[in-house]
C-alpha positions in Angstrom: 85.0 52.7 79.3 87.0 53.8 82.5 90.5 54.8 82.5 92.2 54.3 85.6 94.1 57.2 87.3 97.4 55.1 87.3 96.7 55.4 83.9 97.0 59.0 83.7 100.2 58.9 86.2 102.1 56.8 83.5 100.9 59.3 81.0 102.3 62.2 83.3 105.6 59.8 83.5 105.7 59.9 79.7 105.4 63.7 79.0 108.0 64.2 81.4 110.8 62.3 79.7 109.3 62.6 76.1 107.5 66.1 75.4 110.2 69.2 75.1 107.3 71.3 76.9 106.1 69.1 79.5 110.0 68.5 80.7 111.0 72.2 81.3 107.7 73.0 84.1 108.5 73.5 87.2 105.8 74.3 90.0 106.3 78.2 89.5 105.5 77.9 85.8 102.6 75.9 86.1 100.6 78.4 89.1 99.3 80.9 86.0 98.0 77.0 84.7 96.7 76.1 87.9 94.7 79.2 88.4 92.9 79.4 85.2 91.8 75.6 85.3 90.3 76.6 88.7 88.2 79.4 87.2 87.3 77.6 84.2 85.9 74.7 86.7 84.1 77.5 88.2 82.6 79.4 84.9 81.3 75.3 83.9 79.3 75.4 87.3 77.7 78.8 86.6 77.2 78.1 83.3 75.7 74.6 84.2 77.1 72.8 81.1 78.3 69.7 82.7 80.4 68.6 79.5 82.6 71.3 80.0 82.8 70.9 83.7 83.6 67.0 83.4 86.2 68.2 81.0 87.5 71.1 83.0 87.8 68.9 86.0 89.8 66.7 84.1 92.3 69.7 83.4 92.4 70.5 86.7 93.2 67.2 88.0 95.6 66.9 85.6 97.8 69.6 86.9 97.8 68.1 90.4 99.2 64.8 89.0 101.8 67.1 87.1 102.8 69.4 90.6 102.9 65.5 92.1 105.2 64.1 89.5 108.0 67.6 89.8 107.5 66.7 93.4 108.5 63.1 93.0 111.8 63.8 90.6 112.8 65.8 93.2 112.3 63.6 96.0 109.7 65.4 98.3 106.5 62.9 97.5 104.4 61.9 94.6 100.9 61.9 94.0 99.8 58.1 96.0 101.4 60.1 99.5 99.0 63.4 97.9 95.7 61.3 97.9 96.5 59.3 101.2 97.2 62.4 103.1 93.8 63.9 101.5 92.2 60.2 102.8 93.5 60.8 106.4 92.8 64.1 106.6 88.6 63.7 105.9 88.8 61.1 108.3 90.4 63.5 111.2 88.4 66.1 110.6 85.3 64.0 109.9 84.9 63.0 114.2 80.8 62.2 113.5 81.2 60.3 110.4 84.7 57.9 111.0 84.8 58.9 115.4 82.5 59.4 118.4 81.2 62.8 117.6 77.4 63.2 117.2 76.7 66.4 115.2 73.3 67.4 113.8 73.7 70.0 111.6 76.4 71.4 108.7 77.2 74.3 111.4 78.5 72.4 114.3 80.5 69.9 111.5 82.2 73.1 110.6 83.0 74.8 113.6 84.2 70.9 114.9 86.6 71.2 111.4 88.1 74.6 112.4 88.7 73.5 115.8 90.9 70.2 114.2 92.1 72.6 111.6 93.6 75.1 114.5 95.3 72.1 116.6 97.0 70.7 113.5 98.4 73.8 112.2 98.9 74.7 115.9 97.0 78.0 115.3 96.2 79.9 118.3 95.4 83.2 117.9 92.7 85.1 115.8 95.5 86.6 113.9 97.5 83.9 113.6 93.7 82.1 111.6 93.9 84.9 109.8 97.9 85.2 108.7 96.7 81.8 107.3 94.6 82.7 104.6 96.4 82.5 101.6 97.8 86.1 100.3 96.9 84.8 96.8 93.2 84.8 97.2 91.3 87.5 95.0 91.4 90.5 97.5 88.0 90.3 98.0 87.4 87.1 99.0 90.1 87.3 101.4 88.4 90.4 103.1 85.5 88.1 103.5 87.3 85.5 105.6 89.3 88.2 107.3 86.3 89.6 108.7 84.4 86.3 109.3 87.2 85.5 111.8 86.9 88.6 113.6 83.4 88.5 113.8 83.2 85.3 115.7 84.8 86.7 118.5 82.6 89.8 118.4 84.7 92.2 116.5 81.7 93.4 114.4 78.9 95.6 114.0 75.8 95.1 115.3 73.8 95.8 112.5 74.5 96.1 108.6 74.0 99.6 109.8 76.8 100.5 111.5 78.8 98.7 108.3 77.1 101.2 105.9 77.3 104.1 108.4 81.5 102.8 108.0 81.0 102.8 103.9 79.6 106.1 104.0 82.7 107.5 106.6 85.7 106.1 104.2 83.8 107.7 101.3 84.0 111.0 102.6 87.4 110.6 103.6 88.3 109.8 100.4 86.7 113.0 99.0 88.9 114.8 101.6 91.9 113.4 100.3 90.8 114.1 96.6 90.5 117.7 97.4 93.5 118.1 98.8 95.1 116.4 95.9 96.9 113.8 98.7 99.9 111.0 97.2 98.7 108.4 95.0 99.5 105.6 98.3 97.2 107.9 100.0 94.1 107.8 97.8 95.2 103.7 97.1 94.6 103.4 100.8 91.2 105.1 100.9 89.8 103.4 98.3 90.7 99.9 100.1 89.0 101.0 102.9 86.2 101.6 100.8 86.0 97.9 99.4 87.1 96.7 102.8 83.8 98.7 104.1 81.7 97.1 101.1 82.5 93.4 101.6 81.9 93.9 105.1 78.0 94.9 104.1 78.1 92.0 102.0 79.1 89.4 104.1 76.0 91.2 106.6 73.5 89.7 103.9 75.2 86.5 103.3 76.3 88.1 99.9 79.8 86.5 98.1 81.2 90.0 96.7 83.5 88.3 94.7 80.6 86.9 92.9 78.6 89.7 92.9 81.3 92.0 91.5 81.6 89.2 88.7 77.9 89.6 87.9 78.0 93.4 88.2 80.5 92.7 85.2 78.7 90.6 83.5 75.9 93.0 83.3 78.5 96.0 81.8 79.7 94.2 79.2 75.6 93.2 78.2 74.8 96.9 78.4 77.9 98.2 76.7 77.2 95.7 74.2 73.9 96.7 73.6 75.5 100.7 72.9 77.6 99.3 70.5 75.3 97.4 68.5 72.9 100.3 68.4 75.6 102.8 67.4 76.7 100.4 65.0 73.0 100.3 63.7 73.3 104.2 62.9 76.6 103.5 60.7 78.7 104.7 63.3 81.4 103.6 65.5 81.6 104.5 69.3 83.8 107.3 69.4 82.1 108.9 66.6 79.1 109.8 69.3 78.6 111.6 72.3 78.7 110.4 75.7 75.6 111.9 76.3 74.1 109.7 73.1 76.3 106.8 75.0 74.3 107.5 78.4 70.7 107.7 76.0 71.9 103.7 74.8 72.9 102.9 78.3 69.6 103.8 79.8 67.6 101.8 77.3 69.7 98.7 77.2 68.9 98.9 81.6 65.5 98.9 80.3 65.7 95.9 78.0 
């Protein structure tokens, strides 16, 4: 049986007069909400168990009928002008599909899309596209698209050499300011220049860093794991053993 979505506004109506909870959100308290339905969207797609990403989409959408409904009690717009304004914008920025345009492939759609996207934000500068990009992004995502921008007007290297050759640079300056026991801001700053360097390799292979950091993290926890269950085979606990012992586990769960 379908629900309809006017269905779920009047529920959203309800919670907001009736439910202690649900009446004392405001957008700020909600954002820790918003963010974590995102990622849980995301973990369903990765996980491909499409019961929990119907569900989790479903969570999601729910919190951008409740930022709608704050937004109507306090007389900015409610969630009909959200989905109208969503509704106009595909069709502006959709010129080959709803205009004259005649695009053949995904590349020149999305280089039509920035171009839209720049005159309606009235962007025009590099820096201005990339002042844009939301400070709230993980770090290194927003590296990526920092240095996408810059790249497409030829501020890059010419090889995924000269981005390692970089890597390897801000690694020995880091060392340099290790030895000479520099400020804490100092060494912070060194070892963003380091990540900086890194996505900048990554994005040379077409590689998300953001996602391959996640799977690096993935694979830690599997391999720790597999230290602590063979520790806890020999009756001990973790720091009852050597770190050389640790490494011994650490090589074999690599192996396994």
């Amino acid at each position: 049986m379908r629900a309809s979505f006017d269905k779920l506004v009047e529920i959203m109506d309800i919670l907001r007069n009736k439910c202690p909870w649900d009446r004392q959100q405001t957008h700020e308290s909600l954002k820790k909400y918003l963010i974590e339905e995102t990622y849980e969207v995301i973990e369903a797609i990765d996980e491909k168990d499409f019961e929990k990403l119907k569900e989790e989409l479903g969570d999601l959408l729910l919190q951008v009928v409740f930022h709608a409904k704050i937004a109507q009690e306090n007389g900015r717009f409610d969630i009909y002008e959200v989905v109208y304004d969503i509704c106009q914008k595909m069709k502006r920025r959709h010129t080959h599909v709803f205009g004259s345009d005649n695009f053949s492939t995904a590349e020149e759609v999305l280089q039509n899309w920035d171009k839209i996207k720049n005159n309606e934000k009235e962007i025009e500068t590099i820096t201005d596209s990339m002042k844009r990009i939301p400070k709230h992004l993980p770090a290194l995502m927003r590296s990526f698209k920092v240095q996408e921008k810059a790249a497409k007007v030829g501020f890059d290297w010419g090889s995924y050499e000269g981005a390692l050759n970089k890597l390897y640079e801000e690694i020995e300056e880091l060392k340099e300011c290790l030895s000479k026991n520099d400020e804490k801001e100092k060494i912070e700053e060194e070892i963003g220049d380091i990540l900086f360097a890194v996505v900048n390799i990554a994005r040379f292979f077409d590689v998300d860093p953001e996602e391959a950091l996640h799977r690096t993290v993935k694979k830690f926890i599997t391999r720790f794991s597999y230290i602590e269950e063979s520790v806890s085979k020999q009756g001990k606990k973790l720091d009852e053993i050597s770190l050389e012992d640790m490494d011994k586990f650490w090589e074999e769960a690599k192996k396994v």
